[in-house]
VEXZATI-66082 format. One record per residue (C-alpha): residue number from 1; residue in one letter; x, y, z. Coordinates in nm, 4 decimals, always signed. Layout:
N
PT; seq; type; px; py; pz
PT; NUM; A; X; Y; Z
...
***
This chain:
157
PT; seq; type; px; py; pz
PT; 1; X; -5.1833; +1.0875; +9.4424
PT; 2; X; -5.2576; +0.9272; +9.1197
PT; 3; X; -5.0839; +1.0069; +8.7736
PT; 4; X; -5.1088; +0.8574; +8.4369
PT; 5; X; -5.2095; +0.9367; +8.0398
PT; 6; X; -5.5710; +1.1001; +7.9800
PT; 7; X; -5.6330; +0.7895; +7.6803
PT; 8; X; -5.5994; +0.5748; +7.9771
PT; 9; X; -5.8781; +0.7205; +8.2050
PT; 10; X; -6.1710; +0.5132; +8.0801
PT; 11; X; -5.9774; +0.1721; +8.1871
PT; 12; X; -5.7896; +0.2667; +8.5197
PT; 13; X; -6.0578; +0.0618; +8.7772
PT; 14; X; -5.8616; +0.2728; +9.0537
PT; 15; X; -6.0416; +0.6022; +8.9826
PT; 16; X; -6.3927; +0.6567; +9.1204
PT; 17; X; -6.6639; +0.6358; +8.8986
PT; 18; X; -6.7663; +0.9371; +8.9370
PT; 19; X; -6.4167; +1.0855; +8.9359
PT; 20; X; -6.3824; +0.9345; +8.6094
PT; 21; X; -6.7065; +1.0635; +8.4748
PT; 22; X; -6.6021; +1.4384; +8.5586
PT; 23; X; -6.2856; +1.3831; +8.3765
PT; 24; X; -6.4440; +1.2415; +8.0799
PT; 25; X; -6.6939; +1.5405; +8.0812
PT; 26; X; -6.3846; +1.7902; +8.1216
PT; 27; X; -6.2154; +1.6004; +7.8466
PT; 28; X; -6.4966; +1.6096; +7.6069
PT; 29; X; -6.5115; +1.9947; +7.6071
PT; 30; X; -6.1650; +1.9935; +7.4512
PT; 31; X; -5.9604; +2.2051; +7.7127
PT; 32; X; -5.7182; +2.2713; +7.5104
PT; 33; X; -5.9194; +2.4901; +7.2954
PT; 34; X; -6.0661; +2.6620; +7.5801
PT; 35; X; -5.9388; +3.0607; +7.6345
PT; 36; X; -5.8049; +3.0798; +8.0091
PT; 37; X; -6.1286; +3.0630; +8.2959
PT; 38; X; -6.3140; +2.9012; +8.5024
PT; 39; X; -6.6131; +2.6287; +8.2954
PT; 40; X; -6.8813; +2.4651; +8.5315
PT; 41; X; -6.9184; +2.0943; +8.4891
PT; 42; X; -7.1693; +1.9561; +8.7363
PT; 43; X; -7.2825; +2.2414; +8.9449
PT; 44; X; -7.1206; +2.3601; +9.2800
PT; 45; X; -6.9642; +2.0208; +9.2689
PT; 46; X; -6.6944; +2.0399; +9.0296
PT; 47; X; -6.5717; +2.3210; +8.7488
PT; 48; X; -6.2113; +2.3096; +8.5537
PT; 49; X; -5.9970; +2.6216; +8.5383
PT; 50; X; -5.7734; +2.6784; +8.2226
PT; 51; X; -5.4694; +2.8089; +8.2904
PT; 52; X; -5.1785; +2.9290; +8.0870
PT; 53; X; -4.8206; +3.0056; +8.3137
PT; 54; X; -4.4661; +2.9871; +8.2953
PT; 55; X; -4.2913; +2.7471; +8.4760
PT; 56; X; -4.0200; +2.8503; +8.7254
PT; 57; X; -3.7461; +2.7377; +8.9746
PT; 58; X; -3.8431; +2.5220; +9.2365
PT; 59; X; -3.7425; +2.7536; +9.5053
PT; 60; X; -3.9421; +3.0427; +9.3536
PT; 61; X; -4.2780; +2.8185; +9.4273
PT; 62; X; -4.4621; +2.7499; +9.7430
PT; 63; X; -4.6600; +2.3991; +9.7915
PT; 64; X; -5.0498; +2.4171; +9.7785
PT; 65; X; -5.3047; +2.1990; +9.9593
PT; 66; X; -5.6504; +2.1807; +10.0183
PT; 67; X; -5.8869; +2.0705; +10.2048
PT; 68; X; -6.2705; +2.0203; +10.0798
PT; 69; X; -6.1498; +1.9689; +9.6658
PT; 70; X; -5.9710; +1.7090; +9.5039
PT; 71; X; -5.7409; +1.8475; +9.2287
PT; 72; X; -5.7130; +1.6720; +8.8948
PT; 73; X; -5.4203; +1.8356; +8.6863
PT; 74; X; -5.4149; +1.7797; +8.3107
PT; 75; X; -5.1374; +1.9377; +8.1478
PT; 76; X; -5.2503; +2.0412; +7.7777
PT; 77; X; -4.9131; +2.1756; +7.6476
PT; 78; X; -4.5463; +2.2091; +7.7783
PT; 79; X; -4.3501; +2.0403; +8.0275
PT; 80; X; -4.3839; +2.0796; +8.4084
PT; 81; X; -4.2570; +1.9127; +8.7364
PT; 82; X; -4.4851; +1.8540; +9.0163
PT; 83; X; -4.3740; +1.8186; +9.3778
PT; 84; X; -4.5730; +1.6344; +9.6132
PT; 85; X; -4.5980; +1.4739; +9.8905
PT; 86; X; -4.7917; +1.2415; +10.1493
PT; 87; X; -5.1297; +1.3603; +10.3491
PT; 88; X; -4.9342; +1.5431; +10.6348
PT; 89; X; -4.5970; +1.6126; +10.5047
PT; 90; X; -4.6511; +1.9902; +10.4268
PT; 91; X; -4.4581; +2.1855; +10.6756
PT; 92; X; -4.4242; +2.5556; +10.8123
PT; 93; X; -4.8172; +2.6258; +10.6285
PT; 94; X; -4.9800; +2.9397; +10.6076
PT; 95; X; -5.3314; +2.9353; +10.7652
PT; 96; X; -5.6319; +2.8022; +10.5665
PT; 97; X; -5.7720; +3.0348; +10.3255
PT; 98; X; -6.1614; +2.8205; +10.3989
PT; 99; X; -6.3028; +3.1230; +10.0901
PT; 100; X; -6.0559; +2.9245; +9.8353
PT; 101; X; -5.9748; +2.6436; +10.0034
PT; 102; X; -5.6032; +2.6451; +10.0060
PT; 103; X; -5.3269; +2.6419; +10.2487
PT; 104; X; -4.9496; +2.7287; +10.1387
PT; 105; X; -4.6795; +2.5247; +10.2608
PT; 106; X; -4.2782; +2.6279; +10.2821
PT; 107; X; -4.1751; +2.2648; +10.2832
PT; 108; X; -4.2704; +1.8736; +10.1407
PT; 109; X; -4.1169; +1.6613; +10.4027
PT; 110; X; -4.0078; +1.3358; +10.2248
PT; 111; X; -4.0589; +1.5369; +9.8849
PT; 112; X; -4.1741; +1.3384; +9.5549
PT; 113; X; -4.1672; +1.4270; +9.2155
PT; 114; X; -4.3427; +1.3659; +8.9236
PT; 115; X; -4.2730; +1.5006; +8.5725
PT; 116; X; -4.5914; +1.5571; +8.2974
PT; 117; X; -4.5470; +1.5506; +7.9518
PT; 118; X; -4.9085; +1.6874; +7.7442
PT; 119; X; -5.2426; +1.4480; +7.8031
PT; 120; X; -5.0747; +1.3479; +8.1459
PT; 121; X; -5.2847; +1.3843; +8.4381
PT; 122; X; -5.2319; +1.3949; +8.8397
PT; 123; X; -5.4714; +1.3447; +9.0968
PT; 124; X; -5.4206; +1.5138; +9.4665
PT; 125; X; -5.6544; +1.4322; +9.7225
PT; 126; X; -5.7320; +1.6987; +10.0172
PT; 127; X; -5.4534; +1.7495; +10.2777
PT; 128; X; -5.2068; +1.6030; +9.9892
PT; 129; X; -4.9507; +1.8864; +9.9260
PT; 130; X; -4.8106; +1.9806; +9.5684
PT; 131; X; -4.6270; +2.2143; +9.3981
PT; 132; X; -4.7098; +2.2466; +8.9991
PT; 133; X; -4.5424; +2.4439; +8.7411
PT; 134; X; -4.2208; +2.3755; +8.8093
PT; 135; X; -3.9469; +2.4017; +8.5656
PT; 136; X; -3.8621; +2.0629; +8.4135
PT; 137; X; -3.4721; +1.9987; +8.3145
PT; 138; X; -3.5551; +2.0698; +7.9450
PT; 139; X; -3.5650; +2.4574; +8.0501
PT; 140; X; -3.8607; +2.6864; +8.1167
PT; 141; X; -4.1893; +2.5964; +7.9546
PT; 142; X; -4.5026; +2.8155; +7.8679
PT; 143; X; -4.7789; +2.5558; +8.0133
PT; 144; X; -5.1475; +2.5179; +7.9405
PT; 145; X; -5.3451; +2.3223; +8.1600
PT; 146; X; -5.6948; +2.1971; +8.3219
PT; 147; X; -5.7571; +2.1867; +8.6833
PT; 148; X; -6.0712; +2.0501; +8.7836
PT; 149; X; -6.1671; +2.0965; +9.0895
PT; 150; X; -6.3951; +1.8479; +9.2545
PT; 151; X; -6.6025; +1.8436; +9.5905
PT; 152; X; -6.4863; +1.5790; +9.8234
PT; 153; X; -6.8297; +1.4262; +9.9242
PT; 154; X; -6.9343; +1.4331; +9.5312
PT; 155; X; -6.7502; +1.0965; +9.5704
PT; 156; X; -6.9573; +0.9766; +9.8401
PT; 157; X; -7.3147; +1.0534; +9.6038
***
């Protein structure tokens, strides 16, 4: 997992070049003017859904992983709290959806969290379990965010 601020993308050496590329791209179309869908950015290797939600109680959310995508969450507007935790510490999982990619999980052993504030961003590599849209302590939010969703091997091209 990687987090930071989206004005800081172009200068963090510790995201892939081409990681850094799609985000750029995805930036550049202006997300946050984008209606709720799913927008193609280089193929069948990487699109960005907009979402808008509602955050909600921790215990009301399950933990998501994946996989054969890497997730890149940038929160556009509101407040959210993430859950996460190490490759392997998703417990009590459902079995793997392989059409979607995803695997619920009841459980983060050793749980992390991180807290995003608009133009933050959080990378989750496959097999790396989180749980987005979590209430924060400032009360519920309405949240509007990006998730691009990017092949694994595109990394390796």
């Amino acid at each position: 997992m990687l987090f930071g601020h989206v004005s800081d993308v172009a200068t963090m050496t510790e995201i892939n070049s081409v990681l850094r590329n799609l985000i750029e791209k995805t930036l550049a179309l202006n997300p946050a003017s984008l209606e709720p869908g799913s927008y193609p950015i280089d193929g069948d290797n990487a699109f960005v859904n907009v979402m808008t939600f509602e955050t909600q109680g921790r215990e009301q959310k399950s933990a998501e992983l994946h996989h054969h995508y890497i997730d890149v969450q940038i929160l556009l507007s509101g407040d959210e709290v993430i859950d996460y935790g190490i490759r392997n510490s998703a417990k009590n999982v459902t079995p793997y959806n392989d059409a979607d990619d995803y695997q619920l999980a009841d459980t983060i052993e050793y749980c992390q969290t991180v807290s995003l504030v608009p133009n933050m961003f959080v990378i989750f590599m496959p097999y790396e379990p989180h749980k987005p849209g979590i209430t924060s302590k400032r009360g519920k939010s309405t949240v509007k965010k990006a998730v691009i969703k990017v092949r694994l091997n595109t990394l390796a091209n």
